[in-house]
N, C-alpha and C positions, 0 to 999 in steps of 0.2 A: 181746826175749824173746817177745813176745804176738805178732809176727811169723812167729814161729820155729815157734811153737806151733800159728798156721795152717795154715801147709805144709807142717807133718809133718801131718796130720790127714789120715787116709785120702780122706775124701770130700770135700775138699776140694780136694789135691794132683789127683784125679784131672780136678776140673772146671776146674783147671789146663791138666793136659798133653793133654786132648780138643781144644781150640782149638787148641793146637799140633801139634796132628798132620794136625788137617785144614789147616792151611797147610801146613805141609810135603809134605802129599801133593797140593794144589793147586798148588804149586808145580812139584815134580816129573811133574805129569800136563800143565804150561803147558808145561814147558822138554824136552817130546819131542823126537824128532827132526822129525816135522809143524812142531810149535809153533813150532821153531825156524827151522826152514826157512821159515818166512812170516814171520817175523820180519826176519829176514838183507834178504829181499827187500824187502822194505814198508817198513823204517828207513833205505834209501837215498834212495827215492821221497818218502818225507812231510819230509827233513830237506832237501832239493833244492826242493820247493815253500815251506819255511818259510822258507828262504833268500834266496830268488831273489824269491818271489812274494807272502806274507803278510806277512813282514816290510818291504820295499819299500813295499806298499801302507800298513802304519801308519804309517811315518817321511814317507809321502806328507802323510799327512790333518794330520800333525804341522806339517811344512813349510808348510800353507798358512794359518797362521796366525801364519806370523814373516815377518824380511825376509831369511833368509838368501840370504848371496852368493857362500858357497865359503870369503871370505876373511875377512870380521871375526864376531865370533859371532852367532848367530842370537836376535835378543830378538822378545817376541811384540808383534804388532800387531793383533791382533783381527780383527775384518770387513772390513780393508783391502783384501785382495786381491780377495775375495770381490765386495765392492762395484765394485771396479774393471773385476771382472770384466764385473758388467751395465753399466760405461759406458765400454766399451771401443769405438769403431769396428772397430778391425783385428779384432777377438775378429768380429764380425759379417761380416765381408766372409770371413774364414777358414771361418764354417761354412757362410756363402753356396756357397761356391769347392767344399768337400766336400760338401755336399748337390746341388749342380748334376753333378758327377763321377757322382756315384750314381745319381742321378734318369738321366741320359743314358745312362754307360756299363753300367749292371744289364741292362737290357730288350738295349743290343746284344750283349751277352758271353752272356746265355743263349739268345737267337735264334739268334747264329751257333756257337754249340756244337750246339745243335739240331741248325741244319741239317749240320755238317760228320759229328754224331756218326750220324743216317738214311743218309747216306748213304757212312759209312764199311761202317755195319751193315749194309745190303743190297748191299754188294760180291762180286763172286765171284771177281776176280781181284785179285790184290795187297794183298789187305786187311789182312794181319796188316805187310805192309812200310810201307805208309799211314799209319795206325793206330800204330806205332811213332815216323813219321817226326812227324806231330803230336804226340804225347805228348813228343816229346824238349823243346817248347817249353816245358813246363813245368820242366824239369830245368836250366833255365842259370836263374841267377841273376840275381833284379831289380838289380843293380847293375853287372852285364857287360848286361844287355840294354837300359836305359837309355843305359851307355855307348856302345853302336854303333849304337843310333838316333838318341842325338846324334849322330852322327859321320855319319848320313845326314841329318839333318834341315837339316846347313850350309846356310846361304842360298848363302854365295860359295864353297865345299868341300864341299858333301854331295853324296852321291848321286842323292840323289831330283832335286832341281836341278838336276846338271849335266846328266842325265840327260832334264828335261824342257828343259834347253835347247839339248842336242842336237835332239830334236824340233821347236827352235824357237816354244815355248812359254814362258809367265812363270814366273820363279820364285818358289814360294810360302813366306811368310816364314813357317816351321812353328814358330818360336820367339821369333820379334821382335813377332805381333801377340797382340791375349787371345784371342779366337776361333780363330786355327790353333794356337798353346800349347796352349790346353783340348782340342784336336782331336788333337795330337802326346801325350797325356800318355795321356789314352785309348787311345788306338793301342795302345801299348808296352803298358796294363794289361792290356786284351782279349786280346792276340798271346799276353803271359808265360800269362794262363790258360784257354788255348785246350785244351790238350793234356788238364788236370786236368779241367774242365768235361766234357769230351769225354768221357772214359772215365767218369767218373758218371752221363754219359747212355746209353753205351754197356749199363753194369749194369744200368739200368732199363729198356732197350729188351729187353733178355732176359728180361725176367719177362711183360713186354706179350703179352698172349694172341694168336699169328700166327692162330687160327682165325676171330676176327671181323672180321682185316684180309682177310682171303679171302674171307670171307661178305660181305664188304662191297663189295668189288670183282666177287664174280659179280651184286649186285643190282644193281651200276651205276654204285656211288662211286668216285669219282676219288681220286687220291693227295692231291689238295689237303683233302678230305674227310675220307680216312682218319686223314688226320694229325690235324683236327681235333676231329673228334669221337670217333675210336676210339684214337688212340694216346698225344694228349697228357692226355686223361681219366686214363687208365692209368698216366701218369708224374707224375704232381701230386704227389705224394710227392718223387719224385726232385726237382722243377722245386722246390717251399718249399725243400727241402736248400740245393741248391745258392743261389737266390736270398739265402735268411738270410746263408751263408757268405761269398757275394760284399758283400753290404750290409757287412759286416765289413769284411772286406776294403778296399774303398770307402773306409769310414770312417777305415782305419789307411796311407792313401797316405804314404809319404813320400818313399822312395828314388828315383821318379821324376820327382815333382816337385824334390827337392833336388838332380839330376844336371843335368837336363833344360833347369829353369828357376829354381827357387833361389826361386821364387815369385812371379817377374816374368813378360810384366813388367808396374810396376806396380802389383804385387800380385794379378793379377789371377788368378793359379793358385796364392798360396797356400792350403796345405791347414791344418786344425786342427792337425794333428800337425806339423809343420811349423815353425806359429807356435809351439806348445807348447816343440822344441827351438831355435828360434830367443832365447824369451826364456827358456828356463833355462841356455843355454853361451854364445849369442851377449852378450847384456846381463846373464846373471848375476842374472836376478830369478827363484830359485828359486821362493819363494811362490806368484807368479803362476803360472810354468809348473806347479805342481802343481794350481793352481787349475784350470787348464786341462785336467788329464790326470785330473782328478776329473771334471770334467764329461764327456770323452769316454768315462770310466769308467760314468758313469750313461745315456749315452744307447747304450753297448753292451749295458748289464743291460737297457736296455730293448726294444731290439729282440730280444734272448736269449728273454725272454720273449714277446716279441710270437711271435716259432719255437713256444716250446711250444705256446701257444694255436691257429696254424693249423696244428702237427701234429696237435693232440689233434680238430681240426674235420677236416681232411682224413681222416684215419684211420677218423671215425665216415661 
């Protein structure tokens, strides 16, 4: 009754249905056709990332603190993996193997995109057919273009070999030693991002101001010159880009070494990522491999950020 008696009460009932009306016309002003329409769009996107990528990474951090195998259930074991992590050998020879990849093959993958992208760009005949025919190398796939580089790299079947034994020359074991493997695995990474690199440099040769290349060539500078102090000045933006992206990259080899060489031999070309799927499918030590794809996780935030910091320096 004393219920009853509030909500009939004029002013009362009213400070009632005021809140109510402004949700309802909040709501009806969210569920436009706008609203909805960003709606539709953006709940495919953010349930795609929680899917694939948020959730993955918590059942990640989960995993590295059991001993799951796939097949008996998963009980926790504390700082096991963790610890084994820093007394691992192979964990040390695997970041050796991707830091050595990176350290060598970064500096040659953007020189020779450089050079190929100058001098696609000061072409006047054929250039757009050039320029196509290089880009196309970025469009086959790392796992077809591993496969047919093995299939030249044969000591006693490949190409390159028989080829050089035609000439009468030795054949070079591009997969049997550590030094020509490191040197074949590079190969195939630089080739596959030739095309990409190239046209990144291409975009950023288009903004490079052609007036100070002229002004600099009527006062006497050479092209070796120009390049240096008038063109690559100009493209430093472009050059951190691409660099950041390649160090990625670098850092996430796997498909060629696991076609190529499988990480021998040896060990001597295996990659992080590599090792990482070698002990979560091969041996079945999920823990660890998580352990593992944590820490390639923190030293990619890291270099992430190391990007923003010489954008934000390059830029000023």
């Amino acid at each position: 009754m004393r219920e009853e008696t509030v909500l009939k009460t004029p002013g009362v009932s009213r400070t009632l249905e005021m809140p109510r009306t402004r949700v309802r016309a909040y709501i009806r002003s969210k569920m436009n056709g706008k609203h909805l329409f960003a709606y539709t769009v953006v709940t495919p996107a953010v349930l795609f990332f929680a899917v694939f990528f948020y959730y993955p990474f918590f059942v990640n951090i989960y995993y590295m603190f059991t001993n799951y195998n796939y097949i008996t259930d998963s009980h926790f074991v504390g700082l096991k993996n963790i610890l084994h992590f820093f007394h691992d050998p192979n964990i040390t020879t695997a970041f050796s193997n991707t830091f050595l990849l990176t350290a060598i093959g970064l500096p040659l993958a953007l020189i020779l995109a450089l050079l190929v992208a100058i001098a696609v760009f000061y072409m006047t005949i054929g250039k757009t057919l050039i320029r196509s025919a290089i880009f196309s190398t970025s469009l086959v796939s790392a796992i077809v273009a591993a496969i047919i580089f093995k299939q030249w790299f044969g000591q006693e079947l490949g190409f390159i070999d028989n080829t050089l034994a035609s000439l009468h020359l030795a054949r070079i074991p591009w997969l049997t030693q550590p030094s020509w493997s490191l040197f074949g695995i590079l190969l195939v990474i630089i080739w596959g991002t030739l095309g990409y690199n190239m046209v990144i440099y291409l975009a950023g040769l288009s903004n490079v101001n052609q007036e100070l290349v002229e002004a600099a060539r009527v006062d006497g500078a050479n092209a070796w010159q120009c390049l240096l102090f008038i063109i690559i000045p100009q493209l430093r933006p472009t050059i951190v880009f691409l660099a950041i992206t390649m160090v990625i990259n670098f850092l996430k080899t796997y498909v060629q070494v696991a076609i190529l060489t499988n990480g021998g031999p040896y060990g001597s070309t295996r990659t992080i990522l590599l090792y990482m799927f070698q002990q979560g499918f091969d041996f079945q030590n999920v823990g660890y491999a998580a352990v593992i794809a944590f820490a390639l996780f923190l030293i990619t935030l890291l270099v992430t950020l190391i990007q923003l910091r010489v954008t934000r320096l390059s830029a000023d």
